[in-house]
C-alpha positions in Angstrom: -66.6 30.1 12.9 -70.2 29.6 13.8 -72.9 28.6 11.0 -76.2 28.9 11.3 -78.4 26.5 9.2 -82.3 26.4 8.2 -83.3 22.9 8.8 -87.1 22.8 9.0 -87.2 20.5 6.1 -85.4 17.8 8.5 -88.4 17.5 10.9 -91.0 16.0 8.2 -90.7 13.2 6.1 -87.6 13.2 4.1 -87.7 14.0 0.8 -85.9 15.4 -2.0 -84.2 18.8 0.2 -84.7 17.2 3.4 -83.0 14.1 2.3 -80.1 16.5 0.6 -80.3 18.4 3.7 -79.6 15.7 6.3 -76.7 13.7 3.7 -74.8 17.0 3.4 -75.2 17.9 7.3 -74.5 14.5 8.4 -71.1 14.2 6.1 -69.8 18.1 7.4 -70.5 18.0 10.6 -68.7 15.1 12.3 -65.6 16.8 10.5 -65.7 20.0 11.1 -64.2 22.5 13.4 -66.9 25.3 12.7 -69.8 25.4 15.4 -72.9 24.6 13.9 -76.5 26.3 15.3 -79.4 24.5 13.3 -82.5 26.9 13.1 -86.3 24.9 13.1 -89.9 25.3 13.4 -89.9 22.1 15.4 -88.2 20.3 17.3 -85.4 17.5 15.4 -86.0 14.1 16.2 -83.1 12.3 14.2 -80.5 11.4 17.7 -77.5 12.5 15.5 -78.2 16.0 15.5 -78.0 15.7 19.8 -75.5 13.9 19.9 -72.6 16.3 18.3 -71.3 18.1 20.4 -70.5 21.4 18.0 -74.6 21.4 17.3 -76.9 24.0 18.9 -80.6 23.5 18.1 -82.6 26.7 18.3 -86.6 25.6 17.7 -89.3 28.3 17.0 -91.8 26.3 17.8 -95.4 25.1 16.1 -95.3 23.5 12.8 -97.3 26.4 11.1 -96.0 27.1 7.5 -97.2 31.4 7.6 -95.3 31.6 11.2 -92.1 29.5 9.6 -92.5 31.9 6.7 -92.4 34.5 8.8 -90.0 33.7 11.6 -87.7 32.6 8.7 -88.1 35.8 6.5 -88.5 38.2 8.9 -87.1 37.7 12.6 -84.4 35.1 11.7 -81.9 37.7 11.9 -82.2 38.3 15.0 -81.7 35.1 15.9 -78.7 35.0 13.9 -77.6 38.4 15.8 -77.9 36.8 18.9 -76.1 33.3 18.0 -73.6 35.4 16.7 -73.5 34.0 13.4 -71.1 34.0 10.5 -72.9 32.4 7.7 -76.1 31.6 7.7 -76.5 29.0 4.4 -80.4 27.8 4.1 -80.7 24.4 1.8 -84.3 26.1 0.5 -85.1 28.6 -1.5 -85.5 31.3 0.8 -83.3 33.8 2.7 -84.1 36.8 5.5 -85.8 39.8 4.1 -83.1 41.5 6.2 -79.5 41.2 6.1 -77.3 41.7 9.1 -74.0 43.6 7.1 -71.7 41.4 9.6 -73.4 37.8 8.6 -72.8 36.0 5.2 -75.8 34.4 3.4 -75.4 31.1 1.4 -78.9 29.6 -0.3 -78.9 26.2 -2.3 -81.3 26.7 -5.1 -82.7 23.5 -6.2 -84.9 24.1 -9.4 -86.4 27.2 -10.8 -90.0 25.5 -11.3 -92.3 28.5 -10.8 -90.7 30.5 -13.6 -89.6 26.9 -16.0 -92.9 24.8 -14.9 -95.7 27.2 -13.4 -98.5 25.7 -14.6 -97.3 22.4 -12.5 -97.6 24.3 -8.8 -100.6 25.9 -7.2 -101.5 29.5 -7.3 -100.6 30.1 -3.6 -97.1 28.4 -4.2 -96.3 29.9 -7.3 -97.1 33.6 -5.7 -95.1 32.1 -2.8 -91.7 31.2 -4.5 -92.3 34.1 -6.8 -91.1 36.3 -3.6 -88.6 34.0 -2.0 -86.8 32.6 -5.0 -85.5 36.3 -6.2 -84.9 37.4 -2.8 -82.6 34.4 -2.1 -81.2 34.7 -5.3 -80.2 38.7 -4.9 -79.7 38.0 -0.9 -77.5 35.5 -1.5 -73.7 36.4 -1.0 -73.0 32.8 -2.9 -75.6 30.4 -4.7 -75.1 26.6 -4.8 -77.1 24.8 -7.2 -77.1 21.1 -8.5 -76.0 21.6 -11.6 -74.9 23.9 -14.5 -78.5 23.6 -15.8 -79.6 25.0 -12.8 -76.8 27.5 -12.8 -77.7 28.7 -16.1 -81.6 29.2 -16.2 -80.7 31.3 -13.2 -78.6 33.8 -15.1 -80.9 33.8 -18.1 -83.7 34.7 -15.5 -81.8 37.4 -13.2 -79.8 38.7 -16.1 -76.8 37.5 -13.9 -73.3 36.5 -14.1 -72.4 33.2 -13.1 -69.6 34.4 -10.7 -71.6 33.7 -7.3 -72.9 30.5 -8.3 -71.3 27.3 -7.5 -72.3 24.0 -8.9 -72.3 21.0 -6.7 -74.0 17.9 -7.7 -76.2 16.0 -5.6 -74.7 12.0 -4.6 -76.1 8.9 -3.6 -75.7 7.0 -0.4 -74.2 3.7 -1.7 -76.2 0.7 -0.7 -75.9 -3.0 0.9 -77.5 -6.1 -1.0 -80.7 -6.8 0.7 -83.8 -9.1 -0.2 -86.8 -7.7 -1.4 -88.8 -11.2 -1.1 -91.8 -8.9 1.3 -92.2 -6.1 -1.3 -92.1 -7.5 -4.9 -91.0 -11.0 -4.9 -89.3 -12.7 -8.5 -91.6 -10.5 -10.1 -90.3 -8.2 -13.2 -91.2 -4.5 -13.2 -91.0 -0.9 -14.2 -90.0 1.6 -11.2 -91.3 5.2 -11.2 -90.3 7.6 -8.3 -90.8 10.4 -6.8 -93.7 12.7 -5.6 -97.5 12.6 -7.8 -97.4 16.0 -8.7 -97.5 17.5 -12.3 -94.6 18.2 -13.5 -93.5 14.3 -12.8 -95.4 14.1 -15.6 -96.4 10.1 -14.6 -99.6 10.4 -16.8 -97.9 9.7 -20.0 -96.3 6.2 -18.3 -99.9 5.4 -17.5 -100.6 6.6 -21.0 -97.6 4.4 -22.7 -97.5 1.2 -20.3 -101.7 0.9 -20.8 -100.6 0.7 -24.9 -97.9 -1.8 -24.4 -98.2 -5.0 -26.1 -99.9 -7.6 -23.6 -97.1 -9.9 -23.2 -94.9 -7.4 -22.2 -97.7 -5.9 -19.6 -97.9 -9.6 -18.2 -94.1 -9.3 -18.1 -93.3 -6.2 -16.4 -95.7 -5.0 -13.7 -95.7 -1.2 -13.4 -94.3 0.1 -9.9 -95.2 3.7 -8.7 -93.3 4.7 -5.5 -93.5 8.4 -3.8 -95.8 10.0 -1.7 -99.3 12.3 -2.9 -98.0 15.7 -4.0 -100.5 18.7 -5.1 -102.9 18.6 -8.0 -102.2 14.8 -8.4 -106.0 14.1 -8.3 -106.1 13.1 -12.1 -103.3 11.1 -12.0 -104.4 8.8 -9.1 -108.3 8.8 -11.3 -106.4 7.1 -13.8 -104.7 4.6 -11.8 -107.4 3.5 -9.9 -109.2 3.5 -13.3 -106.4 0.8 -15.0 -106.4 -0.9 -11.4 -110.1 -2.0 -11.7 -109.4 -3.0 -15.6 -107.0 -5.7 -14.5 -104.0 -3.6 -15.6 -101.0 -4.7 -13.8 -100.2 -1.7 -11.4 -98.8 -0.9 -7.8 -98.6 2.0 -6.3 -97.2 2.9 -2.9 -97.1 6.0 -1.6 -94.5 6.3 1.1 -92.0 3.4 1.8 -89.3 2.8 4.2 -85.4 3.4 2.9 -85.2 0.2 2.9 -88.1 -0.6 1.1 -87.4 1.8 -1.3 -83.5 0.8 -1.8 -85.0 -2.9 -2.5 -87.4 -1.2 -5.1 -84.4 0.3 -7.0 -82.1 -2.8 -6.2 -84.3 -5.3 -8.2 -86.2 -3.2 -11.1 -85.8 -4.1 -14.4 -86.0 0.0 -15.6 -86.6 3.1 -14.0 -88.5 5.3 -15.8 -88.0 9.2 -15.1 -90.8 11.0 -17.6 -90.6 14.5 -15.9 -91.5 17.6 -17.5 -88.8 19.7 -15.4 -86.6 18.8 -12.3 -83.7 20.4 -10.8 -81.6 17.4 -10.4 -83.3 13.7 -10.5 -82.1 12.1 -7.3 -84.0 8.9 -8.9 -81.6 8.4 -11.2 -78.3 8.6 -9.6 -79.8 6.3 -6.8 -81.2 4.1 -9.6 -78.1 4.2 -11.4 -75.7 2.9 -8.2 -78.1 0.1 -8.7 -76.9 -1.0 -11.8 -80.3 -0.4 -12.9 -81.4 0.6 -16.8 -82.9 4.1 -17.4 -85.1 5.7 -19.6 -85.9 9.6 -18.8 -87.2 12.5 -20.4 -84.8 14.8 -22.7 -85.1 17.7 -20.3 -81.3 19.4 -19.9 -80.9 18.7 -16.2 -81.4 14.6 -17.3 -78.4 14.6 -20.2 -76.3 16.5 -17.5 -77.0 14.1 -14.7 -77.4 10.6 -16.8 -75.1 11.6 -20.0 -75.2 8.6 -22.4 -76.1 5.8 -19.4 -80.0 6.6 -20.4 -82.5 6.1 -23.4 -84.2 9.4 -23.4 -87.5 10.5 -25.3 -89.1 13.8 -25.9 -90.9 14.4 -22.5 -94.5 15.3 -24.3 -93.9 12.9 -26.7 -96.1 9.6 -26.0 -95.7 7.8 -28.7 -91.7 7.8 -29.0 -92.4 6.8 -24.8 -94.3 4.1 -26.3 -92.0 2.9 -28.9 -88.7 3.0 -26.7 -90.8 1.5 -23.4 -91.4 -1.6 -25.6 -88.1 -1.9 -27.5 -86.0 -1.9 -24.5 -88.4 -4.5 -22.9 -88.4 -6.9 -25.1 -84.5 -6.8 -26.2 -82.1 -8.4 -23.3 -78.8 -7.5 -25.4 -80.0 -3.4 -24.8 -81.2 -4.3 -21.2 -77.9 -5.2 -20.2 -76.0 -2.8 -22.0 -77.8 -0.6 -20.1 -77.1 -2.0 -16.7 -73.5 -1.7 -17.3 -73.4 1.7 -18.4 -75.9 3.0 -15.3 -73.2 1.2 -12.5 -70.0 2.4 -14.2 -71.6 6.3 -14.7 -73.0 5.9 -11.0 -69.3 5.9 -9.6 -69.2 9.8 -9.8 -72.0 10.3 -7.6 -71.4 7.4 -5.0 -71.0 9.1 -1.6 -72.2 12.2 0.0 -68.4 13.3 1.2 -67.7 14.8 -2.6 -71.0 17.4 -2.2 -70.3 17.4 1.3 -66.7 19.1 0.8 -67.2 21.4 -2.0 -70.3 22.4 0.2 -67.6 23.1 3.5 -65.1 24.8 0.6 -68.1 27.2 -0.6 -68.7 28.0 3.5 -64.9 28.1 4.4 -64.0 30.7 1.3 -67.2 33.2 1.1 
């Protein structure tokens, strides 16, 4: 069987899809007896992808998101006639306008933000997903999401049944003991990650950790970690504005893996305030950490984090306030909390679980 893959998102920076993307490619692949063509706007640069020898890389060319819009939406078939494809599955929300009746479409819907969060995107990207998140969803011959969240707003939006939608949560690559001495040091602090955009909602930390009791801000330094998303002007306004007070606050924008696994592996709390997500990578990885967690009460959280995390109501500053402090200054909870993140974590430790149930959906469409 030959599969043909969308893989654009593996040729920038790796975050959440691309870093889903790559786990669940790199996991199949080395194990399968399917041939595998990976489509992309430019060319790959990771040497696993040349080195296997059941990939094909087919690259359109420049880096220009209307042509990969286009190319993707509308001459991709062709492609796929050519290759001689099977099944096409594309990790991102989007699909071909047009739909070779000989070639199988699978799409991994990772959130449903322009209908749950609009106000959170911009205009052009909200009108942009507005086409291709219906059109993959009614393309789609099967739909994989992250999680029964996931799987549900999209029947209550499509009026759908749940028959062509598979649920397949997201895992965590588990991690070696490294020191941290060049990032951190022995210092204590609050970790925060993921992209400055809205609906990370990382204005009411700012908001609660500004109000915390001194002591504890002396304590616990506040850690931001993710790279500049869009309309994240005011947040970084307000950061720079506590920064200048003498508020203790770092922020760092892109990191290594490794950087970033020694932020997780040594944090006193992660702290996952979102407004809407489709899964929350952050707290899985946090969680193999051993590492205490304190989220939001959106669905998507209580499915992923169950009773391993102190939630609050994600609008709600104060009770952010209240529970930020309490679990600070109480060392019983703190630990309590460290046992429950590393024994919940187990579930999601290695990408060969998704991996397979990804290879079952592809094997059985």
């Amino acid at each position: 069987m030959r599969i043909g893959v969308n893989v654009s998102c593996l040729n920038r920076r790796l975050t959440g899809i691309g870093f889903y993307t790559d786990n669940i490619l790199k996991a199949i692949i080395p194990r399968s007896q399917h041939d595998w063509v990976l489509y992309s706007d430019l060319p790959l640069t990771d040497p696993f992808y040349k080195e296997q020898s059941n990939i094909t890389i087919v690259t359109f060319g420049k880096q220009l998101k209307l042509s990969n819009l286009i190319h993707m939406t509308f001459f991709l078939p062709r492609y796929l006639l050519k290759d001689k494809i099977d099944i096409f599955w594309s990790p991102v929300h989007g699909l071909p306008f047009f739909k070779p009746k000989k070639i199988k479409y699978v799409v991994t819907i990772q959130d449903s933000v322009y209908k749950y969060a609009p106000k959170t995107m911009p205009k052009i990207a909200r009108w942009k997903e507005s086409i291709l998140h219906p059109l993959a969803v009614n393309r789609a011959d099967k739909i994989i999401v992250p999680g029964n969240t996931i799987k549900n707003e999209l029947m209550r939006v499509y009026k759908m049944s749940g028959e062509k939608i598979v649920s397949i949560p997201h895992a965590v690559t588990p991690q070696e003991n490294i020191d941290d001495s060049k990032i951190m040091g022995a210092k204590k602090y609050i970790l925060a990650v993921g992209t400055k955009e809205p609906r990370k909602n990382f204005q009411i930390l700012l908001a609660a950790y500004k109000n915390l009791p001194t002591a504890l801000q002396k304590k616990y330094t506040l850690v931001f970690c993710g790279g500049r998303g869009w309309l994240c002007g005011s947040f970084y306004d307000e950061l720079e504005k506590m920064q200048a007070s003498g508020i203790n606050i770092k922020n760092y924008d892109y990191v290594t893996n490794r950087e970033r696994d020694n932020l997780y592996r040594n944090a006193s709390l992660l702290v996952m305030p979102s407004i809407y997500e489709g899964f929350g990578l952050p707290l899985i990885e946090a969680m193999a950490c051993g590492i205490p967690i304190l989220a939001s009460d959106i669905s998507i959280f209580q499915e992923v984090a169950g009773d391993a995390a102190v939630y609050f109501g994600s609008n709600n500053l104060d009770e952010l306030k209240r529970k930020l402090a309490d679990i600070l200054s109480d060392e019983v909870q703190l630990e309590n909390l460290r046992k429950k993140s590393k024994k919940h974590a187990q579930y999601y430790l290695g990408w060969e679980r998704p991996a397979r149930e990804t290879l079952d959906v592809l094997n059985t469409i």
